[in-house]
NUNURO-809162 format. One record per atom (N, C-alpha, C): residue number from 1; residue in three letters; atom name; x, y, z. Coordinates in nm, 2 decimals. Layout:
<pts>
{NUM, "ala", "CA", {X, Y, Z}};
...
</pts>
This chain:
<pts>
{1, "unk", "N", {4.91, -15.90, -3.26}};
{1, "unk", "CA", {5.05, -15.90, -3.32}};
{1, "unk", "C", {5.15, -15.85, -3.22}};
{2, "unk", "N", {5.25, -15.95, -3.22}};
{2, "unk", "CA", {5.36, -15.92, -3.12}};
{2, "unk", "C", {5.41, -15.77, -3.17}};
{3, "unk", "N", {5.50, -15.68, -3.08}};
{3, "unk", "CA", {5.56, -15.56, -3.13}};
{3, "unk", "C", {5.76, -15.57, -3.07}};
{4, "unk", "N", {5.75, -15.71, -3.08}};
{4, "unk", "CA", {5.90, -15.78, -3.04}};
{4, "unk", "C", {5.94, -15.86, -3.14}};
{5, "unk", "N", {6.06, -15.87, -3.18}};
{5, "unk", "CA", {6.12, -15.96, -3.28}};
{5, "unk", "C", {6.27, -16.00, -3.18}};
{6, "unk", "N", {6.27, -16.17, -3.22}};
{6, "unk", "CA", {6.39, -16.19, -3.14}};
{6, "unk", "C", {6.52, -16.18, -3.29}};
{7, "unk", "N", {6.63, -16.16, -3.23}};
{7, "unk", "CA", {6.75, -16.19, -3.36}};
{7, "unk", "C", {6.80, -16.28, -3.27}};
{8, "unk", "N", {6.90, -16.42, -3.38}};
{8, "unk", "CA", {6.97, -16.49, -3.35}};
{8, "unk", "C", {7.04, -16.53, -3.47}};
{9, "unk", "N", {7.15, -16.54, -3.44}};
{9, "unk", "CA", {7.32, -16.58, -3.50}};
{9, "unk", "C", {7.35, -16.74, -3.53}};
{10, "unk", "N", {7.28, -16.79, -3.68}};
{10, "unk", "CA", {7.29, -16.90, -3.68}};
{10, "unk", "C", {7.43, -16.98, -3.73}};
{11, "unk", "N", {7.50, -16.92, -3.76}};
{11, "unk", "CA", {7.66, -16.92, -3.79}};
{11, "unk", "C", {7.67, -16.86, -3.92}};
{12, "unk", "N", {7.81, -16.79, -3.94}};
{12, "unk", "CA", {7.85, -16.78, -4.04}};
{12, "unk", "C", {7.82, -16.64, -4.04}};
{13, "unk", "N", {7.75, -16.60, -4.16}};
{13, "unk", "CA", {7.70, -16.46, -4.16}};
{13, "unk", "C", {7.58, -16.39, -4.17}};
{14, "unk", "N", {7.51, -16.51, -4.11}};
{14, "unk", "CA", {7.36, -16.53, -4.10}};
{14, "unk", "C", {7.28, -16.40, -3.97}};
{15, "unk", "N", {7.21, -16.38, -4.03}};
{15, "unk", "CA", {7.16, -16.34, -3.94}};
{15, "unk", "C", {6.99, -16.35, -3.94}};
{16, "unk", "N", {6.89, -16.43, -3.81}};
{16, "unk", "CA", {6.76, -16.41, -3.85}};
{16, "unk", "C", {6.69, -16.35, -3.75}};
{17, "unk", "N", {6.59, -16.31, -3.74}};
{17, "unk", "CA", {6.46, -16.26, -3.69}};
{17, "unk", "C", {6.34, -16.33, -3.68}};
{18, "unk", "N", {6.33, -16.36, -3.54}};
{18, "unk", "CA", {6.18, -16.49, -3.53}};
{18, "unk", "C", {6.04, -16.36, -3.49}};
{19, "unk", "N", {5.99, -16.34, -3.58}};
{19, "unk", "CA", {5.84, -16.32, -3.56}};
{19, "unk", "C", {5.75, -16.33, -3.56}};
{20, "unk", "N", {5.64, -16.36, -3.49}};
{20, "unk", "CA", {5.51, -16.41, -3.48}};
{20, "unk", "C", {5.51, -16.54, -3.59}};
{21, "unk", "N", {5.60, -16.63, -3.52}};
{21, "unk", "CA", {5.60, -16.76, -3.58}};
{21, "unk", "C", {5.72, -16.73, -3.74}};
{22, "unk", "N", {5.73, -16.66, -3.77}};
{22, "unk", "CA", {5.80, -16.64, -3.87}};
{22, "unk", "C", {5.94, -16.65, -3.89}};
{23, "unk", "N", {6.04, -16.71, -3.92}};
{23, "unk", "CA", {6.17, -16.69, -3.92}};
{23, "unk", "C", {6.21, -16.61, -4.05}};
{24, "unk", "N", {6.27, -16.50, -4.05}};
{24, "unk", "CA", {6.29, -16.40, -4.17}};
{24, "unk", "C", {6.47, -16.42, -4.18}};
{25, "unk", "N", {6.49, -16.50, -4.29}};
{25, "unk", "CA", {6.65, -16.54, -4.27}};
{25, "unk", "C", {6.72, -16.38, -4.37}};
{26, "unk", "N", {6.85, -16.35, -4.35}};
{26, "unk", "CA", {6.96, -16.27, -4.39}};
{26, "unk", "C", {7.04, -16.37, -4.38}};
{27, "unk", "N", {7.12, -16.32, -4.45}};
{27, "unk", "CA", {7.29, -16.34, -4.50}};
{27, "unk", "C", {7.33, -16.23, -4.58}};
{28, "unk", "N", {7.47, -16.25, -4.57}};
{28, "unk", "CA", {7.56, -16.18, -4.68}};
{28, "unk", "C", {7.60, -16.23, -4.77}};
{29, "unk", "N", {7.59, -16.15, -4.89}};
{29, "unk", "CA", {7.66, -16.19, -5.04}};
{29, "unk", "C", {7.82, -16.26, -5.02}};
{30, "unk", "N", {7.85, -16.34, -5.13}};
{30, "unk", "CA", {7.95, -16.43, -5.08}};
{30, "unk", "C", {8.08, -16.34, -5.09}};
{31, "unk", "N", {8.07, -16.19, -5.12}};
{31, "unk", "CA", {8.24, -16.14, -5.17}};
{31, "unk", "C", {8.21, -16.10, -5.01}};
{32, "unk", "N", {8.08, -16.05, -4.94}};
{32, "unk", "CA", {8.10, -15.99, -4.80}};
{32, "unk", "C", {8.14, -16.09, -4.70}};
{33, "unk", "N", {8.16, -16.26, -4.71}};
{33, "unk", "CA", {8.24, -16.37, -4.68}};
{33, "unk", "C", {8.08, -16.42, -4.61}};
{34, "unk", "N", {7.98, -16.39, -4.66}};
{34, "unk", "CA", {7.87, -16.48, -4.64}};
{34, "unk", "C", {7.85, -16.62, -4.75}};
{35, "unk", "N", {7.75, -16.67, -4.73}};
{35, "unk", "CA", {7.71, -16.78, -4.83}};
{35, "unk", "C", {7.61, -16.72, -4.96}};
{36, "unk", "N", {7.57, -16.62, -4.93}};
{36, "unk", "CA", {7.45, -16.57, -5.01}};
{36, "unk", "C", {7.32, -16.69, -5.03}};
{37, "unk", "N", {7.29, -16.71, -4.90}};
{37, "unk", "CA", {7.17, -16.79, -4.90}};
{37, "unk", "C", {7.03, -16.75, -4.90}};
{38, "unk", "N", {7.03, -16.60, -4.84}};
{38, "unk", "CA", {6.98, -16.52, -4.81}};
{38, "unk", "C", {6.94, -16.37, -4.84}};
{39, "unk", "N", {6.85, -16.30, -4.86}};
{39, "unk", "CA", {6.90, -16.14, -4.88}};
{39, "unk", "C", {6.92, -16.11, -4.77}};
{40, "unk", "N", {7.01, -15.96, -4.82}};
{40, "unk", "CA", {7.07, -15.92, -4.74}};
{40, "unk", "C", {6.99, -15.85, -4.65}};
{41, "unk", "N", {6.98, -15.82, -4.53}};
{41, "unk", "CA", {6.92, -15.70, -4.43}};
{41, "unk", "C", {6.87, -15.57, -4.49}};
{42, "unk", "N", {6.97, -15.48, -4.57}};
{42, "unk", "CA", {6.93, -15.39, -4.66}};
{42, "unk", "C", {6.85, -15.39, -4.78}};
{43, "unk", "N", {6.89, -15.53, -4.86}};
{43, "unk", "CA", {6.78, -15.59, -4.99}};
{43, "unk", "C", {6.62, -15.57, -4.93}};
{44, "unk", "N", {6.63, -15.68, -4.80}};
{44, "unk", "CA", {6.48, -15.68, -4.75}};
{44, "unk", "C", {6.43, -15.57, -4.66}};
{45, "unk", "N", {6.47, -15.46, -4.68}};
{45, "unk", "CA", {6.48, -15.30, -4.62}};
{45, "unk", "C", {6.37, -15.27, -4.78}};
{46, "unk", "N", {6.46, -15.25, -4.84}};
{46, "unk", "CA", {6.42, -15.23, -4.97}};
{46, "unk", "C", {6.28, -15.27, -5.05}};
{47, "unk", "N", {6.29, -15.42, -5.01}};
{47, "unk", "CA", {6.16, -15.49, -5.06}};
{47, "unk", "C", {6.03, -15.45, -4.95}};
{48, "unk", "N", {6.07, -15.43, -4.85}};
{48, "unk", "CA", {5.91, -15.45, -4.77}};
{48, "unk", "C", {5.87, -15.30, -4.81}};
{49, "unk", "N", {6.02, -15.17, -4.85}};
{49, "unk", "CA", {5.93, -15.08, -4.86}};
{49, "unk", "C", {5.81, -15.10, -5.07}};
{50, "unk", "N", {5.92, -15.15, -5.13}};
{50, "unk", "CA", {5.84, -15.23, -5.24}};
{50, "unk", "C", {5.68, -15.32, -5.24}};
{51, "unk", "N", {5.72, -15.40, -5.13}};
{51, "unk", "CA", {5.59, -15.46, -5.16}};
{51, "unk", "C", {5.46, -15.41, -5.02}};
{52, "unk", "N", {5.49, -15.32, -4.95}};
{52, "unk", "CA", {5.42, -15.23, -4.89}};
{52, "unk", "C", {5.36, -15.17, -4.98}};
{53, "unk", "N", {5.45, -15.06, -5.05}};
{53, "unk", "CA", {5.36, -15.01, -5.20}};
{53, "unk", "C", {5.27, -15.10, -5.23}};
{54, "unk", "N", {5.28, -15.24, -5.25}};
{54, "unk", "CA", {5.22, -15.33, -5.36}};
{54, "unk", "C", {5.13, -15.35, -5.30}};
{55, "unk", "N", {5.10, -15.37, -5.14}};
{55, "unk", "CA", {5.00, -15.40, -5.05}};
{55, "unk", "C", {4.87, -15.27, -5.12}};
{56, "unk", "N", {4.94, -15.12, -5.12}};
{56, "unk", "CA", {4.82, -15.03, -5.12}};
{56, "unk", "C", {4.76, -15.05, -5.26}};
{57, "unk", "N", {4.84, -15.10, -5.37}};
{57, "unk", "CA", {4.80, -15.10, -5.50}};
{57, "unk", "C", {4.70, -15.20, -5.47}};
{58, "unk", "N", {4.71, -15.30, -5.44}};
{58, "unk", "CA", {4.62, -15.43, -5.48}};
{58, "unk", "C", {4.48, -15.39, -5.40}};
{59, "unk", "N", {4.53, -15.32, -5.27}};
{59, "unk", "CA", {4.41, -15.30, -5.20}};
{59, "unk", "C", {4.31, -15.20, -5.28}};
{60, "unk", "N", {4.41, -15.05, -5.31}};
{60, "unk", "CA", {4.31, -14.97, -5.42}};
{60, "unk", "C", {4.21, -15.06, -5.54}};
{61, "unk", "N", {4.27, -15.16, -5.62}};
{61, "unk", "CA", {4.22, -15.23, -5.68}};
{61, "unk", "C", {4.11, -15.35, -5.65}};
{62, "unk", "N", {4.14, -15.40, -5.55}};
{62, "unk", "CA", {4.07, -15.49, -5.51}};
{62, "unk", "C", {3.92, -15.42, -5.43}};
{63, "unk", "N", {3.92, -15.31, -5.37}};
{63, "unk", "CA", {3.79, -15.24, -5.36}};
{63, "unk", "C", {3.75, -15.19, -5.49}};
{64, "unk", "N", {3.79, -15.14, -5.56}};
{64, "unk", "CA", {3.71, -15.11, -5.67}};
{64, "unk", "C", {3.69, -15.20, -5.82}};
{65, "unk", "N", {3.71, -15.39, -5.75}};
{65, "unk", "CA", {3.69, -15.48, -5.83}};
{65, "unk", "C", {3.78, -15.46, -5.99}};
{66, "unk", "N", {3.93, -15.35, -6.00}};
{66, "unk", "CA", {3.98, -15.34, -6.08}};
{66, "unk", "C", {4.11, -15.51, -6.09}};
{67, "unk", "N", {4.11, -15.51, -6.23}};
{67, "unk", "CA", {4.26, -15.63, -6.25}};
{67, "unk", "C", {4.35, -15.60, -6.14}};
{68, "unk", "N", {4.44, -15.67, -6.09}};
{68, "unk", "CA", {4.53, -15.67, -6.09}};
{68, "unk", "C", {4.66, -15.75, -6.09}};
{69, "unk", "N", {4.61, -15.89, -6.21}};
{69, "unk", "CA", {4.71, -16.00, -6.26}};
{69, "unk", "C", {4.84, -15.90, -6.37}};
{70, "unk", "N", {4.76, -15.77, -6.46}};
{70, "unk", "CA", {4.86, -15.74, -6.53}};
{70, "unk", "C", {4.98, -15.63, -6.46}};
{71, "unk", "N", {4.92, -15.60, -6.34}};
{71, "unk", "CA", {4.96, -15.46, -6.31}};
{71, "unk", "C", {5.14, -15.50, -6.24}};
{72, "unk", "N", {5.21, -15.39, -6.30}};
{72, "unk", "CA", {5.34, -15.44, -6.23}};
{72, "unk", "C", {5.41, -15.33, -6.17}};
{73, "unk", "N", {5.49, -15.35, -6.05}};
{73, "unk", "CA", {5.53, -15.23, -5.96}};
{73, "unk", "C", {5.71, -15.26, -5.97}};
{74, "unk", "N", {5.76, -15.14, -5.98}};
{74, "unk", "CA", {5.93, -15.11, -6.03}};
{74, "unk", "C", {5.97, -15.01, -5.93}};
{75, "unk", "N", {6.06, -15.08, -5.85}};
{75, "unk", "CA", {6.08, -14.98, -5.77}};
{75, "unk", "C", {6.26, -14.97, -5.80}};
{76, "unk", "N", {6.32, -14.88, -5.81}};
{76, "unk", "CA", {6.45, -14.86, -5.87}};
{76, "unk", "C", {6.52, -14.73, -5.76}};
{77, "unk", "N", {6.65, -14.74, -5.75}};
{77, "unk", "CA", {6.70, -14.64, -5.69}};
{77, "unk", "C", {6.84, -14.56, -5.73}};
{78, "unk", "N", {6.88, -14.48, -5.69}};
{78, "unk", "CA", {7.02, -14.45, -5.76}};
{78, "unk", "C", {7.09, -14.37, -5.60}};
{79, "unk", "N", {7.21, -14.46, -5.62}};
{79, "unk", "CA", {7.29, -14.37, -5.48}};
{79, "unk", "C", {7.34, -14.23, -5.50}};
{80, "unk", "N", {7.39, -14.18, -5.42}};
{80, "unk", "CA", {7.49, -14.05, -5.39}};
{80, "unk", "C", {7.65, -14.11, -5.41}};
{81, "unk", "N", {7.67, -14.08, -5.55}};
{81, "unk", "CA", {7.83, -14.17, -5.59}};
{81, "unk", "C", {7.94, -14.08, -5.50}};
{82, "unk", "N", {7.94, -13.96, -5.43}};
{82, "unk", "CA", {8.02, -13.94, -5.30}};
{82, "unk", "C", {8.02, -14.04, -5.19}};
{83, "unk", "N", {7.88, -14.05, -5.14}};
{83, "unk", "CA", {7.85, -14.13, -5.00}};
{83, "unk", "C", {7.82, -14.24, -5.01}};
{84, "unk", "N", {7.78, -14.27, -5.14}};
{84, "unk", "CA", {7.68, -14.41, -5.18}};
{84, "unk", "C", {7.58, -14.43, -5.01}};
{85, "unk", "N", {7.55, -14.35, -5.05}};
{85, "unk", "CA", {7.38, -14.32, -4.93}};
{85, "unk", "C", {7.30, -14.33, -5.02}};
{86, "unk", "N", {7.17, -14.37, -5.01}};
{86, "unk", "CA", {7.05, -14.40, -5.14}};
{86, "unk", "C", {6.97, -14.23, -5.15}};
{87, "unk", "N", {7.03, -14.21, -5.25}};
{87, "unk", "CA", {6.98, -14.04, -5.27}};
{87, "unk", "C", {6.82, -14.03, -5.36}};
{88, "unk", "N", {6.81, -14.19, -5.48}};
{88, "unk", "CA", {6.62, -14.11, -5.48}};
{88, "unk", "C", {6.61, -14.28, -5.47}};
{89, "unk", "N", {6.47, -14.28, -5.42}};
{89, "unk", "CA", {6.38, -14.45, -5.45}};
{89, "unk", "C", {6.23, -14.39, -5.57}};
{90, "unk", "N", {6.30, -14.48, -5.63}};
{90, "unk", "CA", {6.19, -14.44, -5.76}};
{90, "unk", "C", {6.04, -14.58, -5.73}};
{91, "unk", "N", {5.90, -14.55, -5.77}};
{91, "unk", "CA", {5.86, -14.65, -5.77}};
{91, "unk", "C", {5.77, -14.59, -5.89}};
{92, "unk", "N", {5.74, -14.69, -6.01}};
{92, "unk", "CA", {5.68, -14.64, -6.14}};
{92, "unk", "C", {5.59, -14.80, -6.12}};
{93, "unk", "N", {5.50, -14.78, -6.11}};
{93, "unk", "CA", {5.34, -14.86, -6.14}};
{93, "unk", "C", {5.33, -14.87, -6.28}};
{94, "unk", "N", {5.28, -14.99, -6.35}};
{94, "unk", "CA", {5.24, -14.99, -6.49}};
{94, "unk", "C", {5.13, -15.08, -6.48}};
{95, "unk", "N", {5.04, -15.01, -6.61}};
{95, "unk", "CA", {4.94, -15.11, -6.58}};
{95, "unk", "C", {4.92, -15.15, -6.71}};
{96, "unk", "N", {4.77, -15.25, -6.72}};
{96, "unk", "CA", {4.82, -15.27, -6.92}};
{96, "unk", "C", {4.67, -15.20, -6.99}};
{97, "unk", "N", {4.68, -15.20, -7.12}};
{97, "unk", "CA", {4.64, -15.08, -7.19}};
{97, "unk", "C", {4.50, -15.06, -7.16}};
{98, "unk", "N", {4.41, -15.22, -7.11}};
{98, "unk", "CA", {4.29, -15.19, -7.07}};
{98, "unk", "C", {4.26, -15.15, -6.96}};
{99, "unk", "N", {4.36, -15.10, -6.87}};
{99, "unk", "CA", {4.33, -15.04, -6.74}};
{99, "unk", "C", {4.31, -14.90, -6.75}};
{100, "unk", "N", {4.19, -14.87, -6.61}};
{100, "unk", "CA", {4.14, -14.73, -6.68}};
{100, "unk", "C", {4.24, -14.63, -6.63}};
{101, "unk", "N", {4.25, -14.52, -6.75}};
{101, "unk", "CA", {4.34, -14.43, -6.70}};
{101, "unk", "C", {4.34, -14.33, -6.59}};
{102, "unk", "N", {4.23, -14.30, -6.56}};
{102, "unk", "CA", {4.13, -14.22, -6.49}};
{102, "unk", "C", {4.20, -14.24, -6.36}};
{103, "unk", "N", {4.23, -14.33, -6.36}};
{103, "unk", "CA", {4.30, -14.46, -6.18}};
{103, "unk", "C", {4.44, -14.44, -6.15}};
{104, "unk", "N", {4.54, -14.36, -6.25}};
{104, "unk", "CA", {4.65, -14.38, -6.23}};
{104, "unk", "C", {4.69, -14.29, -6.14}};
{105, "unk", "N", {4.62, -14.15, -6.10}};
{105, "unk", "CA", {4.70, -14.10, -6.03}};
{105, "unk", "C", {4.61, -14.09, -5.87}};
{106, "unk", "N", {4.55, -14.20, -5.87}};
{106, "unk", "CA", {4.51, -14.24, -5.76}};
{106, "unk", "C", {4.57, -14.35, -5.70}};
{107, "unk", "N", {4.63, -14.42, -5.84}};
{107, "unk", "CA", {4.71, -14.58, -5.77}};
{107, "unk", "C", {4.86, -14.48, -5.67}};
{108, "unk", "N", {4.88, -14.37, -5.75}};
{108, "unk", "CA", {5.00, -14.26, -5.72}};
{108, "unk", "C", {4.97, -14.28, -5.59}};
{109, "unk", "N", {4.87, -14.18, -5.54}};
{109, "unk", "CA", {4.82, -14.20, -5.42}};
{109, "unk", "C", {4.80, -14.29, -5.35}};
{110, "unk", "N", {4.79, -14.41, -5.35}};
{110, "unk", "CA", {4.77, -14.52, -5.32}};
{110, "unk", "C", {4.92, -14.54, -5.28}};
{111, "unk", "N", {5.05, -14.52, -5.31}};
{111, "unk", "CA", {5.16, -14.58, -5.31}};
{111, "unk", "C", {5.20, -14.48, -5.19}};
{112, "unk", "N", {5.16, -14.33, -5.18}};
{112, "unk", "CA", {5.20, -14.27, -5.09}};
{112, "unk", "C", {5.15, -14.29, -4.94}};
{113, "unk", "N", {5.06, -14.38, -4.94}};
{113, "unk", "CA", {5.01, -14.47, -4.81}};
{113, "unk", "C", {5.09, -14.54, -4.76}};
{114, "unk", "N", {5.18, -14.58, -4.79}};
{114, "unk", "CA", {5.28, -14.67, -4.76}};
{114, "unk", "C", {5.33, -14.62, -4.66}};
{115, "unk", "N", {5.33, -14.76, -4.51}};
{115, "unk", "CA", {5.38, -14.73, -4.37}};
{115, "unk", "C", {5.51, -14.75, -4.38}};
{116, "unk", "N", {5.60, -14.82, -4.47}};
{116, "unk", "CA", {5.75, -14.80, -4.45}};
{116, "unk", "C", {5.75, -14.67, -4.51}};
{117, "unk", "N", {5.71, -14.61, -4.61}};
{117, "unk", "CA", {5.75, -14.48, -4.70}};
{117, "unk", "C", {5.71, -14.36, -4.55}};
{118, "unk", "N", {5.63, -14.39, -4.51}};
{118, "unk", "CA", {5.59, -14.28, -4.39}};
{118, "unk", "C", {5.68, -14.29, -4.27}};
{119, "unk", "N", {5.76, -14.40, -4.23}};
{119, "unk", "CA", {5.82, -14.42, -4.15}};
{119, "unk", "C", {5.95, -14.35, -4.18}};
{120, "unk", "N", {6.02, -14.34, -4.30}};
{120, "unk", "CA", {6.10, -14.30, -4.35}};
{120, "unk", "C", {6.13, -14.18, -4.28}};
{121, "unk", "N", {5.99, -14.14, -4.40}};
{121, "unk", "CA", {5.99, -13.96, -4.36}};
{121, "unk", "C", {5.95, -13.90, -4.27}};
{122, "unk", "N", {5.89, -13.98, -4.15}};
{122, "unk", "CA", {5.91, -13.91, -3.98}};
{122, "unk", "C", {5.94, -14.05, -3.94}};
{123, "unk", "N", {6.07, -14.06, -3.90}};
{123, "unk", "CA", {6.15, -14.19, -3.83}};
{123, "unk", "C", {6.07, -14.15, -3.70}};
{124, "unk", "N", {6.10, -14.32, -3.60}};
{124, "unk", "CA", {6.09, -14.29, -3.48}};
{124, "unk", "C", {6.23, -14.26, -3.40}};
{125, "unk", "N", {6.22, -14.19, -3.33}};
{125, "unk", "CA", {6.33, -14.22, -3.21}};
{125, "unk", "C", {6.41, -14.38, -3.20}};
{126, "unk", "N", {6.49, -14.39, -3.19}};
{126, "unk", "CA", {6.60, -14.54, -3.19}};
{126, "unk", "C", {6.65, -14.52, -3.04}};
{127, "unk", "N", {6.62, -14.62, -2.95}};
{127, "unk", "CA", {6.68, -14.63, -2.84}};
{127, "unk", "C", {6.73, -14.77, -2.87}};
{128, "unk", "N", {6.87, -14.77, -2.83}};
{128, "unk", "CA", {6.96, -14.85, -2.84}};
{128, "unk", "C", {7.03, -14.93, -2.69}};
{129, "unk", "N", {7.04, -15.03, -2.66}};
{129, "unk", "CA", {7.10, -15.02, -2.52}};
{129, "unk", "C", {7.16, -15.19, -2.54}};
{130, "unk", "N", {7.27, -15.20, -2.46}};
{130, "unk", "CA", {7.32, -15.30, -2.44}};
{130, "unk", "C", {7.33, -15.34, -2.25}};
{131, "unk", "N", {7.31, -15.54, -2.25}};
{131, "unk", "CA", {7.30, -15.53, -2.08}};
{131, "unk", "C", {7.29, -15.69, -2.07}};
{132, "unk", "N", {7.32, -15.71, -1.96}};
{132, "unk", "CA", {7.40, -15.86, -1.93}};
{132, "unk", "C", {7.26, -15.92, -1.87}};
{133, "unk", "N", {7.22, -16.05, -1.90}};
{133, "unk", "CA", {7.10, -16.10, -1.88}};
{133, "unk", "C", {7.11, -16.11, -1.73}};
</pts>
Protein backbone atom coordinates (compact mmCIF):
# COMPACT_ATOMS: atom_id res chain seq x y z
CA UNK A 1 0.00 0.00 0.00
CA UNK A 2 1.13 3.39 -1.20
CA UNK A 3 1.78 5.93 1.96
CA UNK A 4 1.25 8.96 -0.76
CA UNK A 5 -2.10 10.41 -1.82
CA UNK A 6 -2.09 12.84 -4.80
CA UNK A 7 -4.88 16.03 -4.34
CA UNK A 8 -6.29 17.66 -7.35
CA UNK A 9 -8.65 20.62 -8.11
CA UNK A 10 -11.33 19.53 -10.35
CA UNK A 11 -13.16 22.92 -10.57
CA UNK A 12 -15.44 24.61 -8.48
CA UNK A 13 -15.07 23.48 -4.95
CA UNK A 14 -14.11 20.20 -5.47
CA UNK A 15 -11.60 18.80 -4.11
CA UNK A 16 -10.15 14.97 -4.62
CA UNK A 17 -7.49 12.57 -3.48
CA UNK A 18 -6.25 9.65 -5.90
CA UNK A 19 -5.28 6.59 -3.87
CA UNK A 20 -4.18 3.42 -4.63
CA UNK A 21 -6.39 3.45 -7.60
CA UNK A 22 -9.09 5.22 -5.66
CA UNK A 23 -10.53 8.65 -6.33
CA UNK A 24 -12.03 9.91 -2.85
CA UNK A 25 -14.25 13.00 -4.21
CA UNK A 26 -15.07 16.29 -1.57
CA UNK A 27 -16.96 19.15 -2.15
CA UNK A 28 -18.63 21.82 -0.33
CA UNK A 29 -22.21 22.20 0.77
CA UNK A 30 -24.02 24.57 -1.63
CA UNK A 31 -24.44 27.74 1.08
CA UNK A 32 -20.28 27.17 1.23
CA UNK A 33 -20.71 28.11 -2.82
CA UNK A 34 -19.97 24.40 -3.60
CA UNK A 35 -22.35 21.98 -5.54
CA UNK A 36 -22.80 19.56 -2.69
CA UNK A 37 -21.91 16.57 -4.79
CA UNK A 38 -19.78 15.33 -2.46
CA UNK A 39 -19.02 15.15 1.48
CA UNK A 40 -17.32 17.38 2.77
CA UNK A 41 -13.46 16.83 3.83
CA UNK A 42 -14.52 17.12 7.60
CA UNK A 43 -17.91 14.80 7.02
CA UNK A 44 -15.37 12.09 5.68
CA UNK A 45 -12.89 12.94 8.78
CA UNK A 46 -15.78 11.89 10.69
CA UNK A 47 -16.92 8.78 8.90
CA UNK A 48 -13.65 6.93 8.53
CA UNK A 49 -13.27 7.55 12.26
CA UNK A 50 -17.00 5.87 12.33
CA UNK A 51 -16.57 3.19 10.15
CA UNK A 52 -12.95 2.28 11.50
CA UNK A 53 -14.88 1.62 14.75
CA UNK A 54 -17.19 -0.49 12.44
CA UNK A 55 -14.07 -2.33 10.92
CA UNK A 56 -13.13 -3.55 14.84
CA UNK A 57 -16.85 -4.41 15.60
CA UNK A 58 -17.38 -6.71 12.60
CA UNK A 59 -13.88 -8.13 13.08
CA UNK A 60 -14.62 -8.84 16.97
CA UNK A 61 -17.75 -10.61 15.62
CA UNK A 62 -16.69 -12.21 12.77
CA UNK A 63 -13.86 -14.31 14.87
CA UNK A 64 -16.11 -15.33 17.24
CA UNK A 65 -18.76 -16.41 14.40
CA UNK A 66 -21.26 -13.75 16.36
CA UNK A 67 -24.31 -11.80 13.93
CA UNK A 68 -23.61 -8.98 12.69
CA UNK A 69 -26.63 -8.10 10.09
CA UNK A 70 -28.54 -6.56 13.29
CA UNK A 71 -25.83 -4.84 15.02
CA UNK A 72 -25.82 -0.92 14.49
CA UNK A 73 -23.02 1.69 15.26
CA UNK A 74 -24.08 5.64 16.16
CA UNK A 75 -21.57 7.78 16.29
CA UNK A 76 -22.85 11.46 17.35
CA UNK A 77 -21.01 14.52 18.47
CA UNK A 78 -21.69 17.82 20.11
CA UNK A 79 -19.41 21.10 19.58
CA UNK A 80 -17.96 23.74 22.00
CA UNK A 81 -20.88 26.51 21.30
CA UNK A 82 -17.90 29.20 22.17
CA UNK A 83 -15.33 27.66 19.52
CA UNK A 84 -17.61 25.28 17.67
CA UNK A 85 -14.40 22.94 18.00
CA UNK A 86 -15.88 19.26 18.35
CA UNK A 87 -15.77 18.99 22.19
CA UNK A 88 -17.12 15.06 22.70
CA UNK A 89 -17.55 12.12 19.71
CA UNK A 90 -19.94 9.75 21.11
CA UNK A 91 -19.96 6.19 19.60
CA UNK A 92 -22.98 3.90 21.16
CA UNK A 93 -23.04 0.23 19.55
CA UNK A 94 -26.49 -1.51 19.69
CA UNK A 95 -27.12 -4.78 19.25
CA UNK A 96 -30.44 -6.84 19.10
CA UNK A 97 -31.91 -8.62 22.03
CA UNK A 98 -30.50 -12.09 20.96
CA UNK A 99 -27.04 -10.86 21.11
CA UNK A 100 -25.07 -12.13 24.01
CA UNK A 101 -24.65 -9.62 26.62
CA UNK A 102 -21.54 -10.97 28.04
CA UNK A 103 -19.90 -9.24 24.51
CA UNK A 104 -20.83 -5.84 25.01
CA UNK A 105 -18.11 -4.50 26.85
CA UNK A 106 -15.76 -6.21 24.77
CA UNK A 107 -17.37 -4.80 21.47
CA UNK A 108 -16.47 -1.34 23.93
CA UNK A 109 -13.13 -2.56 23.62
CA UNK A 110 -13.20 -3.44 20.31
CA UNK A 111 -14.06 0.22 19.27
CA UNK A 112 -11.11 1.58 21.35
CA UNK A 113 -8.86 -0.17 18.72
CA UNK A 114 -9.60 2.18 16.35
CA UNK A 115 -6.44 3.60 14.33
CA UNK A 116 -8.23 6.99 13.52
CA UNK A 117 -9.37 7.13 17.35
CA UNK A 118 -5.59 6.45 18.33
CA UNK A 119 -4.27 8.80 15.91
CA UNK A 120 -6.29 11.45 17.47
CA UNK A 121 -5.03 10.87 20.76
CA UNK A 122 -1.18 10.85 19.87
CA UNK A 123 -1.28 12.88 16.56
CA UNK A 124 1.73 12.67 14.36
CA UNK A 125 3.93 15.62 13.83
CA UNK A 126 2.48 17.68 10.47
CA UNK A 127 5.28 18.89 8.29
CA UNK A 128 3.89 21.22 5.97
CA UNK A 129 6.05 22.83 3.11
CA UNK A 130 5.32 24.60 -0.04
CA UNK A 131 7.97 24.51 -3.45
CA UNK A 132 8.02 25.18 -7.12
CA UNK A 133 8.29 21.88 -9.24
Amino acid sequence: MSNEMRVTFPGGKKVYADYNGFEIATDQHTDAGGEGSAPEPYNLFLASLATCAGIYILGFCQRRQLPVEDITLTQSWERDPETSRMATIRITVETPPEFPEKYHKALERSVHQCAVKKTILDPPEFVVEARGR
